[in-house]
N, C-alpha and C positions, 0 to 999 in steps of 0.2 A: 501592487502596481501591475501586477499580471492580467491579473481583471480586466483592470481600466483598457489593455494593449488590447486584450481582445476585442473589448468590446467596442475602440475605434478602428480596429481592424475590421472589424465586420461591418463598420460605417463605410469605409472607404471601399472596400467591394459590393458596398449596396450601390456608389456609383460608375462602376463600370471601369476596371482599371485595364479592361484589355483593351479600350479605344486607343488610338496611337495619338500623337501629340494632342492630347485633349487636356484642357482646364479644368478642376474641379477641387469643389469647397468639401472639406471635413468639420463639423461642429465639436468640439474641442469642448469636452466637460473638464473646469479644472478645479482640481482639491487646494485647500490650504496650505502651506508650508510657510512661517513664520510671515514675514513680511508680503511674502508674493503668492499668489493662488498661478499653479503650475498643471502641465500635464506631460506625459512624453506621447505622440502619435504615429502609428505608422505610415510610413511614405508607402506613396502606391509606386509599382513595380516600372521604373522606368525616368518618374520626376525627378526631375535634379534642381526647380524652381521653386522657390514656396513666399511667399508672403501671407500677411494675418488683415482679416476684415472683420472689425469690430460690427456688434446686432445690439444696436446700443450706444451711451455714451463710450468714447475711445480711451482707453487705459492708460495713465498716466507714462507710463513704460512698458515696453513690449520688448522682449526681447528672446531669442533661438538659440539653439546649440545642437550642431550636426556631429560632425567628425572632429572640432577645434573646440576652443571658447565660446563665452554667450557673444553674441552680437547686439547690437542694441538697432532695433528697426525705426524709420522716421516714420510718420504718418504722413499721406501727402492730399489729404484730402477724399470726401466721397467714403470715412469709414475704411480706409485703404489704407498699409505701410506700404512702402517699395518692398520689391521682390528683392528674394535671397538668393546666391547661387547655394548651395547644401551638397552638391555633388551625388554620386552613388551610395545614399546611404540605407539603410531598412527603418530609419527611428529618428524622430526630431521631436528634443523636447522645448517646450515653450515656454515663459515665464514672463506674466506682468504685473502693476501694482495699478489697485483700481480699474473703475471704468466695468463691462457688462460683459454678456457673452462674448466668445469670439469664434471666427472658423479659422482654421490654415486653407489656404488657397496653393495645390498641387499644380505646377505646369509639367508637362512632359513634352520636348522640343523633339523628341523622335530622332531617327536615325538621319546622319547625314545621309541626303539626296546625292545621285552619284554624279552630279554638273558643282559639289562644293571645292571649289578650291581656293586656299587662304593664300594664293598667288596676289602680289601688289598688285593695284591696277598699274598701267602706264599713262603719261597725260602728257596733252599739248605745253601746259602751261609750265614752265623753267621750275616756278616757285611753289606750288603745289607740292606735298609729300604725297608719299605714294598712300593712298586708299583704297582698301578690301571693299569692293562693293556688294551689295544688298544680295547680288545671286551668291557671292564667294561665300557668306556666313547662311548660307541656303534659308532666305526669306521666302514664306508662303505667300505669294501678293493677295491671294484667293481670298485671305482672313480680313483684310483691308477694310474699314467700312468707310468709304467717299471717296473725298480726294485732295490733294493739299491744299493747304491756304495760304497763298500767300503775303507780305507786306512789304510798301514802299523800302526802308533805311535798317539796315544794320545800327545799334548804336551801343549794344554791349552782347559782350560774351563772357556764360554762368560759366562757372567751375563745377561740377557734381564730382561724387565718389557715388558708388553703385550700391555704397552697404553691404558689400557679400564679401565672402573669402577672399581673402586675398595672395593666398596660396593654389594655383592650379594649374594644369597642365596646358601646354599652347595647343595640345589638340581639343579639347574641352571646350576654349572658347567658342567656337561656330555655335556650340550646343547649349551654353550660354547664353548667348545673345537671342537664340530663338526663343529659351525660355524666357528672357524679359518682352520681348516682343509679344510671347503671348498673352504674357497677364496683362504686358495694358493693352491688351485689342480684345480676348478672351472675357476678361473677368474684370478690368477698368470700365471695360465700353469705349476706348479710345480710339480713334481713327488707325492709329497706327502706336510705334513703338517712341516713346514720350523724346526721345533725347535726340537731336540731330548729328554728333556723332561719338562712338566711342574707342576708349584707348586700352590695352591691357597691356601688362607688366611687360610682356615681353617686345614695346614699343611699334604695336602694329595699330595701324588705325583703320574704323573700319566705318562704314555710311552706315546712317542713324534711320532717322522717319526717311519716309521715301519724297521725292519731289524735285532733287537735283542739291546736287554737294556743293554748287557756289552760285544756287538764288536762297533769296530769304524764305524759308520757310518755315513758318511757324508751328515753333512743336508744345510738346507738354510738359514743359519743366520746371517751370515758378508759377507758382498760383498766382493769375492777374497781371504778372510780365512778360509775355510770353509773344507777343506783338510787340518788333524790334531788338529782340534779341535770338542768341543761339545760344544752345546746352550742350557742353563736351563732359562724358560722364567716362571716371577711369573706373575702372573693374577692378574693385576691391575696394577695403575700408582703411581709409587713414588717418582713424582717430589718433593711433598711438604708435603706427608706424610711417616711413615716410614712403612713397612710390618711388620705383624703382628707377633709376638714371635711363634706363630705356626707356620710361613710361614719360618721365618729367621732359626729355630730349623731343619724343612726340607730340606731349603736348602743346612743347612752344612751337616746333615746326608747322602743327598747323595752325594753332591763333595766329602766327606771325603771317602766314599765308591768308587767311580769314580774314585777317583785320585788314591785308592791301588792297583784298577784294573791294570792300568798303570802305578805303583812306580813311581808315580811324586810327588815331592815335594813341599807343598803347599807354601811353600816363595821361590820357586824357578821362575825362568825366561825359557823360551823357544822361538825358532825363527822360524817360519813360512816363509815360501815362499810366496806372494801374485799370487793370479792368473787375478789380474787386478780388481782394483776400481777404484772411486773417490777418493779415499784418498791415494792409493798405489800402482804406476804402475807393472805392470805384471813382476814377474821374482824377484821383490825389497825385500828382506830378511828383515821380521817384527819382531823384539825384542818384546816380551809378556810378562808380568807377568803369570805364571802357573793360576789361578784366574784371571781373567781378566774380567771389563766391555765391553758390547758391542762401547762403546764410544772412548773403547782405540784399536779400529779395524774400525771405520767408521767414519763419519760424523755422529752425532749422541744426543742427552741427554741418550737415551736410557742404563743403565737400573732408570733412573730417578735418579736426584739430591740427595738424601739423601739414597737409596739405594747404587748410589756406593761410597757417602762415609762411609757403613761401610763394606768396603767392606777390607783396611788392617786389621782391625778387627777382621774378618773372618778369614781370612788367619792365622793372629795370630791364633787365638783362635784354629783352625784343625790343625795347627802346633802344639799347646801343650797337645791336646791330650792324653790320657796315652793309645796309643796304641804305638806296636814297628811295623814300616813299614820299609820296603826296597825299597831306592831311588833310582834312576837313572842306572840301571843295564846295565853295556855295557860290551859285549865279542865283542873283535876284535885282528885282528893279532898285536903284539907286535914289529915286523919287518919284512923286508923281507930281504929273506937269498937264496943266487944264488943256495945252493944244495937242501936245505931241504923246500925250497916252503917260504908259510905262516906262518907259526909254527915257534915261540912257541905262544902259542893264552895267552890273557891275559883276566882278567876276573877282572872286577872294579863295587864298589856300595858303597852306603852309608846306614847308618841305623838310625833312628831316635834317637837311645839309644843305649849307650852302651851293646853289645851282644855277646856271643859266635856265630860265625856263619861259616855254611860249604858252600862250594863247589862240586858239583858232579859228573863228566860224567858218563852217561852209555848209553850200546848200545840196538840197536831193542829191544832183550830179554826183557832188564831192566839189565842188570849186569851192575856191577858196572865198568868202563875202571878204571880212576881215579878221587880221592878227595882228598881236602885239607882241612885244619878247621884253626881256630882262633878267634880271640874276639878282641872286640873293636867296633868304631863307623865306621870305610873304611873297604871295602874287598878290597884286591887288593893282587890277586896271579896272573903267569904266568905257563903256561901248556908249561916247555921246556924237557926234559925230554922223552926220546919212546914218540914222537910221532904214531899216528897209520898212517898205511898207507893211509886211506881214515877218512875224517868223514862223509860221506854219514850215515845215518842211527841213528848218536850220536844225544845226549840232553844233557844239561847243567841244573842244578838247583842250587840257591842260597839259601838257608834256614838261618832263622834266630830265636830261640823262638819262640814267638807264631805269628812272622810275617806270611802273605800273600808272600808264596815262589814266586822265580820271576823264569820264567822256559824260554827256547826254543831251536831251532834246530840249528844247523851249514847250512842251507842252504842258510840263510839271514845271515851273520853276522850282529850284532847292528854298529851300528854310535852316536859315539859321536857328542854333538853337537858342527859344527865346521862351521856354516855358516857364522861366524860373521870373520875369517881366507879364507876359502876357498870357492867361491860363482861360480854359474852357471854352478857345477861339471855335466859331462852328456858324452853323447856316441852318435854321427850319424855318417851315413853313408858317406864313401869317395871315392865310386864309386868303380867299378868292386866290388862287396863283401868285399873291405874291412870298416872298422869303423876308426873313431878319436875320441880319449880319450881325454876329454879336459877341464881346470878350469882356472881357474882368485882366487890371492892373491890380497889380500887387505893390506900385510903387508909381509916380509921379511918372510920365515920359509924354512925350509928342507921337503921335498916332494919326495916320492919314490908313482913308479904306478909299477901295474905287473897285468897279466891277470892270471885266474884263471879257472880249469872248476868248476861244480857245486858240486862235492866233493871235492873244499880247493886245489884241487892238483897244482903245480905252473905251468905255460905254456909258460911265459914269464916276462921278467924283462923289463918295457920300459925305466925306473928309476929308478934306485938302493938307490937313495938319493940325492939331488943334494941342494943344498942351493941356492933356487929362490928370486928376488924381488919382489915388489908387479908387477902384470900385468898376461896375459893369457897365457899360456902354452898350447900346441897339440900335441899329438903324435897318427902316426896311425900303427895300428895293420893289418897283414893279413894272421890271424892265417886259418887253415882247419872248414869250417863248421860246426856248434855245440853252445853249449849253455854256455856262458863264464860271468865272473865276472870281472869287472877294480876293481882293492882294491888301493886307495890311502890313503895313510898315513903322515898326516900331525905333525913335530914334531916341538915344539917351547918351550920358556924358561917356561911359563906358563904350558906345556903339552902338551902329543899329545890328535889326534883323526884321525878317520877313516872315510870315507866315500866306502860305496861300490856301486858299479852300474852294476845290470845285461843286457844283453844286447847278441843277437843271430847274427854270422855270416852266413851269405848266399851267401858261392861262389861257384856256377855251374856252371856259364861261365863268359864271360869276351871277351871283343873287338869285340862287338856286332857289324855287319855292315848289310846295306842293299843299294844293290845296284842293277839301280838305283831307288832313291827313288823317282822319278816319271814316272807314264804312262800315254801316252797323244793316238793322235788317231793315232802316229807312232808304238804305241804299246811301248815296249816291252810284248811280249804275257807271258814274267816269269822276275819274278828278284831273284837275288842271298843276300839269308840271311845267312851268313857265321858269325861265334864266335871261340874264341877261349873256350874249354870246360876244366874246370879245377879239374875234380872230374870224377867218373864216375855215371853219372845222366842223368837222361831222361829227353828228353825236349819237351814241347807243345807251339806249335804256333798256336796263333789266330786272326786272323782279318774278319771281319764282318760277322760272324759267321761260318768260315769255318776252320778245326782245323784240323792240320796236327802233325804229332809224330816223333819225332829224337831218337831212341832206344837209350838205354844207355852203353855207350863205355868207352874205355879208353881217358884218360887226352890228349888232342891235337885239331888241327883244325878241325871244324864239319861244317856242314851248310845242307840248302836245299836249292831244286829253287819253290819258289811259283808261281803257275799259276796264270794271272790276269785277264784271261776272264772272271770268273762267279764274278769276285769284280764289289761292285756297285761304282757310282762315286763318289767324294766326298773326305776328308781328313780324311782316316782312320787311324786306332791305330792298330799297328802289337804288341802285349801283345807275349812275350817270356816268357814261366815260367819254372825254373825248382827245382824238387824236392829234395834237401837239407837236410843233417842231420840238420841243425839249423832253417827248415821250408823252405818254399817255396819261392826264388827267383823269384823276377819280373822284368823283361826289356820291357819296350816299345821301338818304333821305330815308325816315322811316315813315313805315304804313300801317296802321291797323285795322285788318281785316275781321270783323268780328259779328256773326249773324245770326245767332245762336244769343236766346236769353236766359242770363242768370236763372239757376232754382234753387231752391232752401226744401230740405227735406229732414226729414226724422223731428222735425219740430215739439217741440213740448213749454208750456208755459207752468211755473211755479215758483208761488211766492216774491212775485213783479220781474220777473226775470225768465225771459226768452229766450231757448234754446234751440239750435241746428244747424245743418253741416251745410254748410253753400258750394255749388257746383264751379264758383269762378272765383277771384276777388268783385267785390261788391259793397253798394253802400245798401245798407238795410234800415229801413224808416218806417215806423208805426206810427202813428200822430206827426206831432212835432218832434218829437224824438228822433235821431237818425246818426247812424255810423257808419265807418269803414272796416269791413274785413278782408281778410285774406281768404283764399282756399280751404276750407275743412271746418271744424267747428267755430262756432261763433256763439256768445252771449249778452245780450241786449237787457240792459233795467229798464224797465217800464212800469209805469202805474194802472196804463188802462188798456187792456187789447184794440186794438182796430187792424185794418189792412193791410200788410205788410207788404209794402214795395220793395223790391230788388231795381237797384240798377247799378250795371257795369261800365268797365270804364270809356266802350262804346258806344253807351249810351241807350242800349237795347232795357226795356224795363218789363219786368214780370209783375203783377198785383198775385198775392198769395193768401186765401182765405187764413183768418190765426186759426189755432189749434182748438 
């Protein structure tokens, strides 16, 4: 085994171990030992992070051994396991079964920066725990690549465990965290550090990806659900032990905090959309518990066997609570009405406790338009009533005691959740400018669509209401240019809901032609790009870099003649755009520029059969005989030589004496 240490020792100072906080892979030769092919490697002078990246299929089991026991590592995708904390060690041995080469991948988090300090934050907000922010665990923002991404709805929150020791010192942590930060920015390629926030034994908590600790930002933590939720990952492994009362005590104080941010219900369920895993093809609508293991989202142990089972526990436990929260807040329209638009809007929530609770609109100022009050554990009024003409500018608030008021604007209406009824709701385009509105029922319900602009106001009715079976529905729209909402409203014996989808028409022209659409070395020296223009809007034409202007007119037939002598040859893109109250229309058209004729060279004939290499694709015809090739050689049967034409797909023709 001496051998082998050297000989990865000298691997890992081939890549540079006196860089400071640097990532880097060691290729991992491993020998036999009964079941498992194994190696031990040396750690370069400094890392205390390590995870394993398969070159190859991924090894059934993977797993490490620092200073403690083996650990068993996840894979989490991209040929990656999650990183390891390892601590100060000179030697980590490794061991998997199946699967191909592998590297250990060394982080080194470098020395605390002298601005680290693992002081709580302080915060405005009563209910908030205290969090260690991104400077206190001395985050490099420099390694970052981009910027966050954000989305609409909180609707679940993962459980992780971190996979690594879970034995270590609270100073250690900072240097921790930077070493997972770097492997997935270093050596993942991730924007940032995958988990939005994390907790260790010693019940501190600390900010995750960067982006802000109460918007939704979407991190790296379930493959494919990662839009609509958040990952609290605890530092250390609890397959077989449990975390520790300060860890578990943190962790509910901030879901519980987390979830009021977003009036979710901690025994509630929520449904995700998958954007594609292993476990859940793309598009597939994931049922969640609000609280959720990362296990109940992946292929996975993760967040370790005895973590997630206390995890209804939990739920209980921030469920009874003696605070009063407001649950599930949805304004959406109540119907739709052929004179009066969207309105009356309706306004629904639940509360944890029985409460008196109001309702509010008001407008820019803050005045009051209108409000309703009542008590009990439902709100549920309807705004029928004077309507106002527009709600551009309104806000809604729900108050309740000394609940976390649930607030927002009419420019989004809420959606109920209706995924598990109405699935692959959405808006593309159906050429010339207009859109198709379109869903799929999974079950029998009454279904009204109507477009909308972005003050609520009605534009159209595509569906007043109609009582569909399960299957997909489309309808297309081809309202004037501008910025519009589809409001569908789904109603059935159980309840309704709403789905809204915004969505921009862009129609400036229409029946785009180009004629014709090729030139050869007959020319034509112009061709005619003629549309019909259905607005009045300016239009630019561009093709290989030369850009011509269509002033902007009245609605009717337009065009120009583009000259084609200064186009280079080749299959260009004529890019039509025009400028749109609902943003910028784009038409392509293609052109072939082609002036130059085919040739067949190296030619030889033998035994009825015609041979050589042609300069283009071409058809090649001796007689009545005649073919189509590609680029490069070509072989033609014939019985009797004659004159062999080329011509291509321009139309350009060569005559070629035979051989």
């Amino acid at each position: 085994m001496r051998w082998l240490i050297r000989i990865l020792a000298a691997g890992v100072a081939a890549i540079g171990i006196g860089v400071p906080q640097a990532s880097a892979e060691v290729r991992v030769h491993l020998a036999a030992h009964g079941s498992y092919r194994s190696a031990t490697v040396a750690v370069p002078v400094g890392a205390t992070v390590a995870g394993v990246r398969a070159h190859g299929a991924m090894p059934r089991t993977i797993e490490v051994r620092a200073a403690g026991g083996w650990v068993a590592l996840d894979p989490v995708g991209g040929g990656f396991t999650e990183p390891v904390w390892i601590g100060r060690v000179r030697h980590l041995q490794v061991r998997v079964r199946g699967g191909g080469r592998i590297g250990v991948v060394f982080v080194r988090p470098g020395p605390d920066p002298p601005s680290v300090r693992t002081a709580r934050a302080r915060t405005a907000d009563p209910g908030q725990p205290p969090i260690i922010s991104r400077a206190g665990w001395g985050a490099d923002e420099s390694i970052r690549r981009g910027s966050p991404v954000y989305f609409d709805r909180l609707g679940v929150v993962f459980v992780h465990h971190t996979d690594s020791a879970s034995q270590y010192a609270a100073a250690d942590v900072p240097a921790l965290i930077r070493g997972f930060y770097r492997f997935h920015v270093l050596s993942r390629g991730w924007f940032d550090i995958g988990y939005n926030y994390l907790v260790d034994r010693y019940g501190r908590i600390y900010e995750g990806r960067s982006g802000g600790i109460t918007r939704n930002v979407r991190g790296a933590q379930v493959a494919g659900l990662n839009t609509g939720s958040a990952g609290i990952a605890l530092i250390g492994t609890y397959n077989s032990i449990a975390p520790t009362d300060a860890q578990w005590t943190a962790l509910r104080d901030l879901i519980t905090w987390r979830l009021d941010l977003a009036h979710l219900d901690p025994l509630g369920t929520s449904r995700l959309v998958s954007g594609g895993s292993d476990r859940f093809a793309a598009g597939t609508t994931v049922p969640l518990k609000v609280i959720s293991g990362h296990r109940d989202g992946g292929f996975t142990d993760c967040p370790g066997t005895v973590a997630y089972q206390k995890l209804p526990a939990l739920r209980a436990e921030i469920a009874a609570l003696p605070l009063l929260r407001i649950y599930n807040p949805v304004v959406a329209p109540a119907g739709i009405d052929q004179s009066t638009g969207l309105l009356p809007l309706r306004f629904t929530a639940k509360l944890s406790a029985a409460s008196p609770w109001h309702v509010t609109v008001t407008d820019a100022a803050g005045q009051v338009v209108r409000d309703w009050g009542g008590a009990g554990t439902v709100v549920d009024v309807t705004w029928a009533d004077t309507p106002p003409v527009t709600l551009d500018g309104l806000r809604w608030t729900i108050e309740a005691g000394t609940a976390r008021p649930a607030q927002g604007g009419f420019d989004d209406l809420a959606s109920a959740p209706s995924a598990d009824v109405i699935r692959g709701a959405g808006v593309t385009a159906a050429g010339d400018g207009t859109v198709a509105v379109r869903y799929a029922l999974t079950t029998s319900a009454t279904v009204s669509v109507a477009i909308t602009d972005l003050t609520g106001k009605l534009v159209k009715v595509l569906d007043p209401g109609t009582r569909h079976t399960a299957g997909s529905r489309r309808f297309v729209f081809a309202g004037r240019s501008g910025h519009y909402r589809a409001v569908l409203r789904m109603a059935r014996s159980a309840g309704t809901a709403t789905v809204t989808l915004p969505f921009d028409v862009r129609r400036g022209v229409a029946a785009v032609t180009l004629k014709p659409a090729i030139v050869n070395l007959r020319g034509p020296s112009r061709v005619a790009l003629r549309m019909q223009r259905l607005d009045r809007v300016l239009v630019r034409v561009r093709v290989a870099g030369l850009t011509r202007t269509i002033r902007a007119g009245p609605p009717g037939r337009t065009g120009a003649n583009l000259s084609t002598t200064a186009l280079p040859e080749g299959r260009l893109t004529v890019r039509i755009s025009a400028a749109t109250a609902g943003g910028t229309q784009v038409v392509t058209r293609s052109l072939l520029v082609d002036r130059t004729r085919p040739r067949a060279t190296r030619l030889s004939y033998r035994r009825g059969v015609l041979r050589g290499t042609l300069s283009e694709r071409a058809t090649v015809a001796v007689g009545s005989v005649r073919r189509t090739f590609g680029r490069g050689r070509f072989a033609l049967h014939v019985r009797v030589l004659h004159t062999i034409v080329l011509t291509d797909l321009a139309g350009n023709v060569k005559r070629t004496p035979h051989p």
